[in-house]
VEXPA-370680 format. One line per 5 residues: number of its first residue (from 1); for each residue x, y, z of C-alpha. Coordinates in pm, 1 decimal. Example, Ala and Ser with C-alpha at 12.3 -4.5 7.8 and 13.67 -1.06 7.14 Angstrom:
1	1230.0,-450.0,780.0; 1367.0,-106.0,714.0
END
This chain:
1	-2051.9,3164.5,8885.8; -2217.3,2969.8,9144.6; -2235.0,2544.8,9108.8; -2457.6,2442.8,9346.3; -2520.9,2074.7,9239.1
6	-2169.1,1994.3,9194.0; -1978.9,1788.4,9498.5; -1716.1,2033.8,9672.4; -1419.8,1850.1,9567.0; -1552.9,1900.1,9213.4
11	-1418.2,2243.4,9198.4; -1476.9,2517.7,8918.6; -1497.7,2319.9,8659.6; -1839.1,2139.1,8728.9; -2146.8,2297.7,8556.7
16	-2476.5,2342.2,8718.4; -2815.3,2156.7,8647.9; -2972.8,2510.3,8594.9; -2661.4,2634.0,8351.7; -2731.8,2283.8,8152.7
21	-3066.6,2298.5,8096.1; -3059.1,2693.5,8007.7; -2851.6,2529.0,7680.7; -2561.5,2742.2,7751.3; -2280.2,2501.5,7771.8
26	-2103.1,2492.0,7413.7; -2218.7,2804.7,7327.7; -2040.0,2955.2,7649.3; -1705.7,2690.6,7614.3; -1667.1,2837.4,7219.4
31	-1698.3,3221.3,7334.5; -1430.4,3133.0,7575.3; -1221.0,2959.2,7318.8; -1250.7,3240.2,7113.7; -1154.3,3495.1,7338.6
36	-817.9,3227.8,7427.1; -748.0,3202.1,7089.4; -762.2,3559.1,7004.0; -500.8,3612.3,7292.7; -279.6,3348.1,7211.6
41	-276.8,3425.1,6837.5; -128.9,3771.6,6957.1; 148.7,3565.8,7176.2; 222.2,3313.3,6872.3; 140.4,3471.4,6533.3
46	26.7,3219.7,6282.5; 345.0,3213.6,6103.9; 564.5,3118.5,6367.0; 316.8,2835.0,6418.0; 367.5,2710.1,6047.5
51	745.4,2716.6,6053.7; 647.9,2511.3,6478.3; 464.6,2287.5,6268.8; 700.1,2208.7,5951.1; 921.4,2074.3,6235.8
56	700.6,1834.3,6386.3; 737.1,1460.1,6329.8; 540.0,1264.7,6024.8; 170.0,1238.1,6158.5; 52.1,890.0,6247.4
61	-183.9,720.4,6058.5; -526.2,830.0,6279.1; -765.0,666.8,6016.6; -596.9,334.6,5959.9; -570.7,262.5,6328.2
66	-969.8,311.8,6352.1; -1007.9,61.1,6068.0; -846.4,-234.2,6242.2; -1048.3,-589.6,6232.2; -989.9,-536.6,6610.2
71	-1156.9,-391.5,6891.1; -1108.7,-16.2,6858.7; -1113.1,195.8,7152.0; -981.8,571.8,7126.2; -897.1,587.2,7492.8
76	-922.5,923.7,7606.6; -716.3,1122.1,7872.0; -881.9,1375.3,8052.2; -828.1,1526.4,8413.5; -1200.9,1666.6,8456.2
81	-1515.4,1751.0,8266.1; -1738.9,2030.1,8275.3; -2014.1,1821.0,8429.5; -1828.8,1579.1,8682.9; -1563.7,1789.7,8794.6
86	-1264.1,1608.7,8861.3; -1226.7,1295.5,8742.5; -865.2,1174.1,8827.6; -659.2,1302.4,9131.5; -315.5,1148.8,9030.8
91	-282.0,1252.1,8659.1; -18.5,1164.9,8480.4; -31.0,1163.2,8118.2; 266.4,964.7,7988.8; 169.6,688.8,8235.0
96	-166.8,663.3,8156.0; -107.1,689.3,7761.1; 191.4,390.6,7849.0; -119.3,171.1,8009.8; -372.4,230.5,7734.5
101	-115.0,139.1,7448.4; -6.8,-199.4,7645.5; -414.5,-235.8,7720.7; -447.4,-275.7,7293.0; -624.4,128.1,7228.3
106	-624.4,188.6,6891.2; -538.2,583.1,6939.9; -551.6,824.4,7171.2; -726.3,1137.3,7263.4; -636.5,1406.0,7481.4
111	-836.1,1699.4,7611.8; -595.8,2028.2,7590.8; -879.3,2275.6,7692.5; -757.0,2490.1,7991.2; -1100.5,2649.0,8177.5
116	-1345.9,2335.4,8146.8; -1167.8,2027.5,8129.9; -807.7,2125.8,8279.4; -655.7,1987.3,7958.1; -329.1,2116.0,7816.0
121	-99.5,2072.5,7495.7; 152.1,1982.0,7695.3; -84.4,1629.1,7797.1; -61.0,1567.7,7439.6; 282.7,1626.5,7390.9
126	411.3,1415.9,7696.4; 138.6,1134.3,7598.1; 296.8,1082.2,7239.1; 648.6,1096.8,7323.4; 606.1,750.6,7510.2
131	410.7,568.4,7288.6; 344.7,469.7,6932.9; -19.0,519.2,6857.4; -189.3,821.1,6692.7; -290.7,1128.6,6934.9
136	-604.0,1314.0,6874.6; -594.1,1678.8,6968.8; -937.3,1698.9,7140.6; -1064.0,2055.8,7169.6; -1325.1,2298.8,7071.4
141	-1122.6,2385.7,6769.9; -1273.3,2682.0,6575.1; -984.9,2849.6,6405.5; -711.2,2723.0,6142.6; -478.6,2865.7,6420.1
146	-548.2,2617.9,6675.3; -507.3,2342.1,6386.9; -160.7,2432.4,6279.3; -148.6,2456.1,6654.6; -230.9,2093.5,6684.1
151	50.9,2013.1,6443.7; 294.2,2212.8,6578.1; 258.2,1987.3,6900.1; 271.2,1657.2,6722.3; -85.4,1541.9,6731.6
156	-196.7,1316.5,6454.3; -555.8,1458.1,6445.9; -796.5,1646.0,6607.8; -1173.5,1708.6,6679.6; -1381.6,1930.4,6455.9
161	-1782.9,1980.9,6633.5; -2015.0,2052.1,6410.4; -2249.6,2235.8,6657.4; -1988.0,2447.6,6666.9; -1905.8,2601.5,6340.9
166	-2071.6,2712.0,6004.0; -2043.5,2543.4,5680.8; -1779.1,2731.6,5565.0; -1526.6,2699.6,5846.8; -1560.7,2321.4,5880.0
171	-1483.3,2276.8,5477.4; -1182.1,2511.4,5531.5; -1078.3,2341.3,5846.3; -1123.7,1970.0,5702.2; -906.9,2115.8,5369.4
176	-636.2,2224.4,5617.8; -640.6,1855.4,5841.3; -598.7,1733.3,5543.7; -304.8,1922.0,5363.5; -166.3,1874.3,5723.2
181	-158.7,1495.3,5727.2; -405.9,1516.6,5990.8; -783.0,1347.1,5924.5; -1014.2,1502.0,6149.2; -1294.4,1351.2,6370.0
186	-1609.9,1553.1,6300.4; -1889.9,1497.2,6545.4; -2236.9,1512.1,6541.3; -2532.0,1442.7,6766.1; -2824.1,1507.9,6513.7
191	-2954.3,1383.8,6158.4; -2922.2,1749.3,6085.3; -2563.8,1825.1,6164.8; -2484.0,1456.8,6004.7; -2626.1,1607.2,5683.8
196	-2386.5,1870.8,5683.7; -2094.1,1720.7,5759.2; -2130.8,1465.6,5498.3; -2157.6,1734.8,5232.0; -1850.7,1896.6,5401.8
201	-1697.3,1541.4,5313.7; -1585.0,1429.5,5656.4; -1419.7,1089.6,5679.2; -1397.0,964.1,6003.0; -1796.2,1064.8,6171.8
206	-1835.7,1076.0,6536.3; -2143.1,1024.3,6707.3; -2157.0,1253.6,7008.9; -2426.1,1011.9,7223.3; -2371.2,1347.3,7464.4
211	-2577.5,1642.9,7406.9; -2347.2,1953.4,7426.4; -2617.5,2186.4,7492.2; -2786.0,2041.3,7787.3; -2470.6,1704.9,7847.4
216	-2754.7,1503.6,7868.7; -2607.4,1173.2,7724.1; -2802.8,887.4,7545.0; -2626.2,569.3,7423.3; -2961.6,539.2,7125.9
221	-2844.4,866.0,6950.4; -2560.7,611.5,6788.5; -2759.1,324.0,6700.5; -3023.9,599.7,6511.3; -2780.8,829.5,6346.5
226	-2535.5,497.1,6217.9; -2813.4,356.9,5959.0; -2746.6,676.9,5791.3; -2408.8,725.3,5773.5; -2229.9,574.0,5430.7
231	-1991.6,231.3,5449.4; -1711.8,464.2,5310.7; -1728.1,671.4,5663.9; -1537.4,535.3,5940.9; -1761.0,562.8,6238.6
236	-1743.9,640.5,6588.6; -1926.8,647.7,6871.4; -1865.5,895.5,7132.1; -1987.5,953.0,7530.2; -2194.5,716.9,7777.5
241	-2014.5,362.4,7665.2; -1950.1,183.5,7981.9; -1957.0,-184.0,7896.5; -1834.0,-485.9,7667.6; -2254.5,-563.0,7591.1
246	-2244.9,-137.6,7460.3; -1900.3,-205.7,7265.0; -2120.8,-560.9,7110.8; -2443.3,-397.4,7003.9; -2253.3,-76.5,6827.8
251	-2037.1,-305.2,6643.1; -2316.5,-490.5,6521.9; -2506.7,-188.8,6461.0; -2187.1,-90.1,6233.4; -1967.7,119.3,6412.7
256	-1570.9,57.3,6372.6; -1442.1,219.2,6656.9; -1532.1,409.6,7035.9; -1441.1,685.4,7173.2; -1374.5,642.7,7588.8
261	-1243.3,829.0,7850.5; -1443.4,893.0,8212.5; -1547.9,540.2,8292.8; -1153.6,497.3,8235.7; -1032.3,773.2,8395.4
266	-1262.3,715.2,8743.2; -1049.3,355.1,8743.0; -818.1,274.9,8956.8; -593.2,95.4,8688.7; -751.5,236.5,8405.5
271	-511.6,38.8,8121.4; -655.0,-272.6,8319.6; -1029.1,-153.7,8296.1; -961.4,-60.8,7910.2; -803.5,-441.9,7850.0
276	-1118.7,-631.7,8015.2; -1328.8,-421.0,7800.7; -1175.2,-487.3,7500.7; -1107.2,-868.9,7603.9; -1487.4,-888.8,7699.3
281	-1628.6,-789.8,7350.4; -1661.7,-1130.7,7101.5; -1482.3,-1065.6,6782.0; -1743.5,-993.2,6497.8; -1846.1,-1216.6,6277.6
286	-1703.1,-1208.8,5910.9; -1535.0,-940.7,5744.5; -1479.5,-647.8,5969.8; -1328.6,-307.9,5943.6; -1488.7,-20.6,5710.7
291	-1734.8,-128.8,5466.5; -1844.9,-462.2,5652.8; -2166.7,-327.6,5829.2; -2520.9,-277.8,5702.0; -2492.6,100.2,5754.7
296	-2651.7,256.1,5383.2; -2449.7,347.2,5112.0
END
Protein backbone atom coordinates (compact mmCIF):
# COMPACT_ATOMS: atom_id res chain seq x y z
CA UNK A 1 0.00 0.00 0.00
CA UNK A 2 1.34 3.17 -1.17
CA UNK A 3 0.98 6.64 1.29
CA UNK A 4 1.82 9.27 -0.71
CA UNK A 5 0.61 12.28 1.43
CA UNK A 6 2.10 11.09 4.52
CA UNK A 7 5.70 12.75 5.68
CA UNK A 8 8.55 9.97 5.34
CA UNK A 9 9.24 9.72 8.91
CA UNK A 10 5.53 8.91 9.25
CA UNK A 11 6.09 5.39 8.29
CA UNK A 12 3.38 2.59 7.54
CA UNK A 13 1.09 3.55 9.66
CA UNK A 14 -0.12 6.91 8.03
CA UNK A 15 -3.22 6.60 5.74
CA UNK A 16 -3.60 8.33 2.49
CA UNK A 17 -5.97 11.29 1.51
CA UNK A 18 -7.29 9.01 -1.37
CA UNK A 19 -7.71 5.75 1.15
CA UNK A 20 -9.74 8.38 3.54
CA UNK A 21 -12.00 9.72 1.38
CA UNK A 22 -12.74 6.18 -0.44
CA UNK A 23 -14.40 5.55 3.37
CA UNK A 24 -12.29 2.59 3.86
CA UNK A 25 -10.60 3.25 7.09
CA UNK A 26 -12.70 1.40 9.95
CA UNK A 27 -14.07 -0.85 7.74
CA UNK A 28 -10.41 -2.01 6.70
CA UNK A 29 -8.91 -1.57 10.69
CA UNK A 30 -12.07 -4.14 11.85
CA UNK A 31 -11.29 -6.79 8.93
CA UNK A 32 -7.82 -6.67 10.24
CA UNK A 33 -8.88 -7.02 13.81
CA UNK A 34 -10.80 -9.79 12.90
CA UNK A 35 -8.40 -11.69 11.12
CA UNK A 36 -5.85 -10.88 14.59
CA UNK A 37 -8.34 -12.01 16.71
CA UNK A 38 -9.17 -15.12 14.94
CA UNK A 39 -5.34 -15.98 15.18
CA UNK A 40 -4.84 -15.13 18.58
CA UNK A 41 -8.00 -16.89 19.80
CA UNK A 42 -6.23 -20.10 18.33
CA UNK A 43 -2.89 -19.12 20.47
CA UNK A 44 -5.05 -18.31 23.75
CA UNK A 45 -8.38 -20.21 23.77
CA UNK A 46 -11.08 -18.33 25.52
CA UNK A 47 -10.91 -20.37 28.54
CA UNK A 48 -7.51 -19.88 29.46
CA UNK A 49 -8.36 -16.19 29.13
CA UNK A 50 -11.23 -16.51 31.83
CA UNK A 51 -9.18 -18.39 34.38
CA UNK A 52 -6.07 -14.97 33.02
CA UNK A 53 -8.80 -12.86 33.94
CA UNK A 54 -10.24 -14.31 37.42
CA UNK A 55 -6.64 -13.44 38.47
CA UNK A 56 -6.51 -9.95 37.66
CA UNK A 57 -6.77 -7.23 40.29
CA UNK A 58 -10.38 -5.56 41.38
CA UNK A 59 -11.20 -3.14 38.38
CA UNK A 60 -11.04 0.56 39.16
CA UNK A 61 -13.88 2.54 39.33
CA UNK A 62 -13.83 3.97 35.36
CA UNK A 63 -17.31 5.70 35.79
CA UNK A 64 -16.87 7.43 39.10
CA UNK A 65 -13.60 8.99 38.08
CA UNK A 66 -15.52 10.60 34.92
CA UNK A 67 -18.11 12.00 37.34
CA UNK A 68 -15.75 14.15 39.38
CA UNK A 69 -16.87 18.03 40.06
CA UNK A 70 -13.36 18.43 38.50
CA UNK A 71 -11.87 18.89 35.28
CA UNK A 72 -11.92 15.48 33.61
CA UNK A 73 -9.48 14.63 31.08
CA UNK A 74 -9.04 10.83 29.96
CA UNK A 75 -5.48 11.37 28.85
CA UNK A 76 -4.68 9.07 26.25
CA UNK A 77 -1.35 7.22 25.38
CA UNK A 78 -0.72 6.49 22.00
CA UNK A 79 2.62 6.06 19.92
CA UNK A 80 0.99 6.86 16.35
CA UNK A 81 -2.29 7.14 14.52
CA UNK A 82 -3.42 5.97 11.33
CA UNK A 83 -3.55 9.49 9.94
CA UNK A 84 -0.40 11.32 11.50
CA UNK A 85 1.93 8.62 11.64
CA UNK A 86 4.10 8.84 14.46
CA UNK A 87 3.32 10.88 17.03
CA UNK A 88 5.96 10.36 19.86
CA UNK A 89 9.62 9.20 19.22
CA UNK A 90 10.60 8.48 22.93
CA UNK A 91 7.61 6.37 24.20
CA UNK A 92 7.50 5.27 27.31
CA UNK A 93 4.36 4.27 28.82
CA UNK A 94 4.86 4.06 32.59
CA UNK A 95 6.46 7.53 32.41
CA UNK A 96 4.01 9.15 30.57
CA UNK A 97 0.97 7.47 32.57
CA UNK A 98 3.32 8.72 35.96
CA UNK A 99 3.06 12.52 34.35
CA UNK A 100 -0.62 12.45 33.47
CA UNK A 101 -1.68 11.09 37.03
CA UNK A 102 0.60 13.93 38.85
CA UNK A 103 -0.92 16.44 35.90
CA UNK A 104 -4.72 15.66 37.78
CA UNK A 105 -6.24 13.02 34.53
CA UNK A 106 -9.10 11.53 35.66
CA UNK A 107 -8.27 8.01 33.79
CA UNK A 108 -6.40 6.78 31.30
CA UNK A 109 -6.57 5.34 27.90
CA UNK A 110 -4.27 3.35 26.03
CA UNK A 111 -4.24 2.30 22.39
CA UNK A 112 -3.18 -1.63 22.27
CA UNK A 113 -3.84 -1.98 18.45
CA UNK A 114 -0.67 -3.45 16.76
CA UNK A 115 -0.93 -2.52 12.65
CA UNK A 116 -2.46 1.16 12.88
CA UNK A 117 -1.63 2.77 15.95
CA UNK A 118 1.53 0.64 17.23
CA UNK A 119 -0.38 0.08 20.48
CA UNK A 120 0.14 -2.99 22.63
CA UNK A 121 -1.36 -4.70 25.88
CA UNK A 122 1.67 -4.60 27.27
CA UNK A 123 1.32 -0.25 27.20
CA UNK A 124 -1.59 -0.92 29.28
CA UNK A 125 -0.19 -3.22 31.54
CA UNK A 126 3.10 -1.22 32.29
CA UNK A 127 0.85 2.13 32.44
CA UNK A 128 -1.35 0.72 35.41
CA UNK A 129 1.22 -0.87 37.40
CA UNK A 130 2.61 2.74 38.26
CA UNK A 131 -0.28 4.53 38.92
CA UNK A 132 -3.64 4.61 40.59
CA UNK A 133 -6.21 5.75 38.12
CA UNK A 134 -8.54 3.62 35.93
CA UNK A 135 -7.05 2.31 32.41
CA UNK A 136 -9.23 2.14 29.44
CA UNK A 137 -8.41 -0.62 27.01
CA UNK A 138 -8.78 1.40 23.76
CA UNK A 139 -9.23 -0.82 20.72
CA UNK A 140 -11.47 -1.83 17.95
CA UNK A 141 -12.96 -4.43 20.18
CA UNK A 142 -15.44 -6.70 18.29
CA UNK A 143 -15.36 -9.99 20.08
CA UNK A 144 -16.13 -11.06 23.85
CA UNK A 145 -12.56 -12.55 23.43
CA UNK A 146 -10.74 -9.42 23.25
CA UNK A 147 -12.95 -8.21 26.37
CA UNK A 148 -12.03 -10.97 28.73
CA UNK A 149 -8.79 -10.11 27.04
CA UNK A 150 -8.94 -6.64 28.41
CA UNK A 151 -9.48 -8.07 31.88
CA UNK A 152 -7.07 -10.50 31.83
CA UNK A 153 -4.51 -7.52 31.46
CA UNK A 154 -5.92 -5.40 34.22
CA UNK A 155 -7.72 -2.69 32.36
CA UNK A 156 -10.64 -1.12 34.09
CA UNK A 157 -12.63 -0.55 30.83
CA UNK A 158 -12.55 -0.43 27.38
CA UNK A 159 -13.94 1.11 24.09
CA UNK A 160 -16.96 -0.36 22.36
CA UNK A 161 -17.58 1.72 18.51
CA UNK A 162 -20.71 1.61 17.47
CA UNK A 163 -19.87 1.98 13.71
CA UNK A 164 -18.42 -1.01 14.27
CA UNK A 165 -20.77 -3.64 15.40
CA UNK A 166 -24.51 -4.74 15.09
CA UNK A 167 -27.09 -4.45 17.67
CA UNK A 168 -26.69 -7.63 18.93
CA UNK A 169 -22.96 -7.77 19.63
CA UNK A 170 -22.82 -4.40 21.41
CA UNK A 171 -25.83 -5.60 23.97
CA UNK A 172 -23.79 -8.84 24.48
CA UNK A 173 -20.56 -7.02 24.79
CA UNK A 174 -21.99 -4.18 27.23
CA UNK A 175 -23.68 -7.42 29.36
CA UNK A 176 -20.15 -8.90 29.53
CA UNK A 177 -18.24 -5.18 30.62
CA UNK A 178 -20.53 -5.27 32.92
CA UNK A 179 -20.52 -8.79 34.67
CA UNK A 180 -16.73 -8.01 34.32
CA UNK A 181 -16.63 -4.92 36.53
CA UNK A 182 -15.70 -3.11 33.53
CA UNK A 183 -18.24 -0.07 32.18
CA UNK A 184 -17.58 0.45 28.70
CA UNK A 185 -17.17 3.72 26.65
CA UNK A 186 -19.45 3.39 23.62
CA UNK A 187 -18.85 5.95 20.92
CA UNK A 188 -20.72 7.51 18.45
CA UNK A 189 -20.37 10.19 15.81
CA UNK A 190 -24.07 10.33 14.52
CA UNK A 191 -27.76 10.93 15.89
CA UNK A 192 -28.24 7.56 14.34
CA UNK A 193 -25.68 5.42 16.04
CA UNK A 194 -26.58 7.58 19.40
CA UNK A 195 -30.07 6.09 18.97
CA UNK A 196 -28.82 2.75 19.12
CA UNK A 197 -26.62 2.78 21.68
CA UNK A 198 -29.01 4.28 24.02
CA UNK A 199 -31.43 1.41 23.47
CA UNK A 200 -28.38 -0.91 23.93
CA UNK A 201 -28.28 0.99 27.41
CA UNK A 202 -24.77 2.38 27.32
CA UNK A 203 -23.67 4.43 30.31
CA UNK A 204 -20.80 6.30 29.76
CA UNK A 205 -21.49 7.93 25.68
CA UNK A 206 -18.60 9.11 23.74
CA UNK A 207 -18.78 11.55 21.16
CA UNK A 208 -16.31 10.63 18.43
CA UNK A 209 -15.90 14.56 17.00
CA UNK A 210 -13.59 12.26 14.41
CA UNK A 211 -15.20 10.67 11.54
CA UNK A 212 -13.84 7.05 11.28
CA UNK A 213 -14.73 6.66 7.78
CA UNK A 214 -13.11 9.55 6.15
CA UNK A 215 -10.90 10.94 9.99
CA UNK A 216 -12.20 14.05 9.08
CA UNK A 217 -12.62 15.61 12.63
CA UNK A 218 -15.15 18.38 13.69
CA UNK A 219 -15.22 19.76 17.27
CA UNK A 220 -19.52 20.77 16.42
CA UNK A 221 -20.41 16.99 16.13
CA UNK A 222 -20.26 17.21 20.27
CA UNK A 223 -22.04 20.28 20.92
CA UNK A 224 -25.07 18.75 18.34
CA UNK A 225 -25.20 15.19 19.43
CA UNK A 226 -24.96 16.34 23.60
CA UNK A 227 -28.62 18.08 23.61
CA UNK A 228 -29.71 14.63 22.98
CA UNK A 229 -28.08 12.53 25.12
CA UNK A 230 -30.03 11.88 28.73
CA UNK A 231 -28.58 13.58 32.26
CA UNK A 232 -28.29 9.89 33.48
CA UNK A 233 -25.40 9.32 30.63
CA UNK A 234 -22.03 10.32 31.51
CA UNK A 235 -20.69 12.07 28.50
CA UNK A 236 -17.64 12.39 26.64
CA UNK A 237 -16.21 14.06 24.09
CA UNK A 238 -13.69 12.51 21.95
CA UNK A 239 -10.97 13.81 19.03
CA UNK A 240 -9.94 17.49 17.86
CA UNK A 241 -9.91 19.19 21.63
CA UNK A 242 -6.87 21.28 21.71
CA UNK A 243 -7.60 24.08 24.14
CA UNK A 244 -8.86 25.27 27.72
CA UNK A 245 -11.73 27.73 25.58
CA UNK A 246 -12.83 23.81 23.79
CA UNK A 247 -12.65 22.10 27.42
CA UNK A 248 -15.10 25.64 28.60
CA UNK A 249 -17.73 25.56 25.90
CA UNK A 250 -18.24 21.47 26.16
CA UNK A 251 -18.64 21.75 29.77
CA UNK A 252 -21.14 24.27 29.43
CA UNK A 253 -22.69 22.54 26.65
CA UNK A 254 -22.93 19.50 29.30
CA UNK A 255 -20.27 17.24 28.84
CA UNK A 256 -18.50 15.69 32.12
CA UNK A 257 -15.42 14.58 30.84
CA UNK A 258 -12.70 14.58 27.47
CA UNK A 259 -11.08 12.28 25.92
CA UNK A 260 -7.20 13.53 24.80
CA UNK A 261 -4.30 12.14 23.50
CA UNK A 262 -2.29 13.67 20.16
CA UNK A 263 -2.13 17.31 21.10
CA UNK A 264 -0.53 15.57 24.33
CA UNK A 265 1.45 13.18 22.89
CA UNK A 266 3.18 15.82 20.10
CA UNK A 267 4.34 17.73 23.64
CA UNK A 268 7.39 17.89 24.76
CA UNK A 269 6.32 17.47 28.52
CA UNK A 270 3.07 16.24 27.86
CA UNK A 271 1.94 15.85 31.90
CA UNK A 272 2.89 19.70 31.82
CA UNK A 273 0.70 20.48 28.65
CA UNK A 274 -2.22 18.24 30.28
CA UNK A 275 -1.86 20.42 33.81
CA UNK A 276 -2.11 24.01 31.99
CA UNK A 277 -5.06 22.67 30.27
CA UNK A 278 -6.79 21.57 33.03
CA UNK A 279 -5.52 24.68 35.23
CA UNK A 280 -6.72 26.98 32.29
CA UNK A 281 -10.44 25.82 32.27
CA UNK A 282 -12.70 28.04 35.08
CA UNK A 283 -14.46 25.69 37.36
CA UNK A 284 -18.26 25.52 36.38
CA UNK A 285 -20.65 27.21 37.91
CA UNK A 286 -23.01 25.36 40.47
CA UNK A 287 -23.55 21.84 40.83
CA UNK A 288 -21.37 19.83 38.55
CA UNK A 289 -20.83 16.23 37.77
CA UNK A 290 -23.68 13.96 36.04
CA UNK A 291 -27.04 15.33 36.02
CA UNK A 292 -26.01 19.16 36.35
CA UNK A 293 -26.23 20.15 32.57
CA UNK A 294 -29.19 21.09 30.39
CA UNK A 295 -28.63 18.01 28.19
CA UNK A 296 -32.63 16.41 27.83
CA UNK A 297 -33.87 13.87 29.90
Amino acid sequence: MVYPQCPESAGRSCVSIAETRSGTVLSRIIESRRAEVGRRKRIMPEPVLRIAAGKAGAPRDFAGALARDKVNVIAEIKKASPSAGVLRRDFGPAALARGFEVAGAAALSVLTEEENFQGALAHLRDARAVVGLPVLRKDFIVDAWQVWEARAANADSFLLIAAALDNETLAELLALGRELGMEPLVEVHTADELERVLAAGARIVGVNNRNLHTLEVRVETSLELVEIIPQDCIVVSESGLRSAEDLRKLRSAGFDAFLIGESLMREADPGGALQRLIDGVSPRSGNSGVGSSDRSR
